[in-house]
C-alpha positions, 0 to 999 in steps of 0.5 A, a space after each residue: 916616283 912623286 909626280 907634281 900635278 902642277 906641271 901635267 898640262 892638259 895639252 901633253 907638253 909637260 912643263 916639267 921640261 919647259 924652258 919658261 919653267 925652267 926660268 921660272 923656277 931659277 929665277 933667270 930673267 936673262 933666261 926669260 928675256 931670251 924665251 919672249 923674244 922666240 916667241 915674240 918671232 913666232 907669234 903675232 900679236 904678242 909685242 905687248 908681253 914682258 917677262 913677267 907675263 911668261 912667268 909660270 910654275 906649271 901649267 896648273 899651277 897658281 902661277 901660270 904664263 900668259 900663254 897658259 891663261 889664255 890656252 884653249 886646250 886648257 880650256 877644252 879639258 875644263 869644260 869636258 871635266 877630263 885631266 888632259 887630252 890623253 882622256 880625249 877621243 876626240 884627240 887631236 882636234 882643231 886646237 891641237 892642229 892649229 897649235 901655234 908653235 911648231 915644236 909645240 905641236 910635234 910634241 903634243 901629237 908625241 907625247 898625248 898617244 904615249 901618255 895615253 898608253 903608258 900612264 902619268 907616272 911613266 909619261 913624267 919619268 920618260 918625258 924627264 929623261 928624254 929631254 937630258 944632254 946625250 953626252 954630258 946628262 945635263 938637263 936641257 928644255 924642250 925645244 932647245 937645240 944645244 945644251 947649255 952646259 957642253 955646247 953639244 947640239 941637240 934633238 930630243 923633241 
């Protein structure tokens, strides 16, 4: 397996599955639209944002969100020279528990444990296969609650 080492973001969300990737990635601004408008809901202080600031290709890409350039996590794993908060012992910490949205933070304090146990290559592999439709096998995003292809509701986080 071939991992792309832009989209192991430090915080354990692998953008591998991320909506705003995803969008990105297909270039799906009605996509994009619709992801700034949740976070928008979610967050305060973010009503300034457009969809160009969303934009992003992984986390350690060369084409990062706005969320992504102004993350503390990121930050953290910087200043400590570690490749994300799986290599951490101070996981979880005051920026995982004050982690602003909540699906984010659910699956960060899954996914860092995991990746911490089972390594890169299986985390990726697991994380991609987790996040597929139940009953058509069309890949869904993180945080989604149905699959855009069969219409059938969904849980995977």
């Amino acid at each position: 397996m071939t991992v792309n080492e832009a989209l192991l973001a430090p915080c354990g969300l692998y953008c591998g599955v991320c909506g705003v990737y995803y969008a990105t990635r297909d270039n799906n601004d009605r996509f994009l639209e619709k992801l700034l408008n949740f976070y928008q809901s979610t967050i305060s202080g973010i009503d300034h944002l457009t969809i160009e600031d969303l934009r992003c290709l992984g986390c350690l890409s060369d084409q990062v969100s706005f969320f992504c350039r102004v993350c503390a996590i990121r930050d953290c794993t910087r200043e400590k020279e570690i490749a994300g908060c799986h290599q951490c012992g101070a996981f979880p910490c005051t920026h995982i528990e004050n982690f602003p949205v909540p699906v984010g933070k659910k699956v960060i304090l899954r996914a860092v444990p995991y990746w911490r146990e089972h390594g890169t290559e299986k985390w990726v592999a697991d994380e991609e296969r987790r996040y597929l439709c139940p009953s058509c096998g069309h890949q869904v995003f993180r945080g989604a609650k149905r699959c855009n292809k069969c219409k059938q509701a969904v849980d995977l986080d």
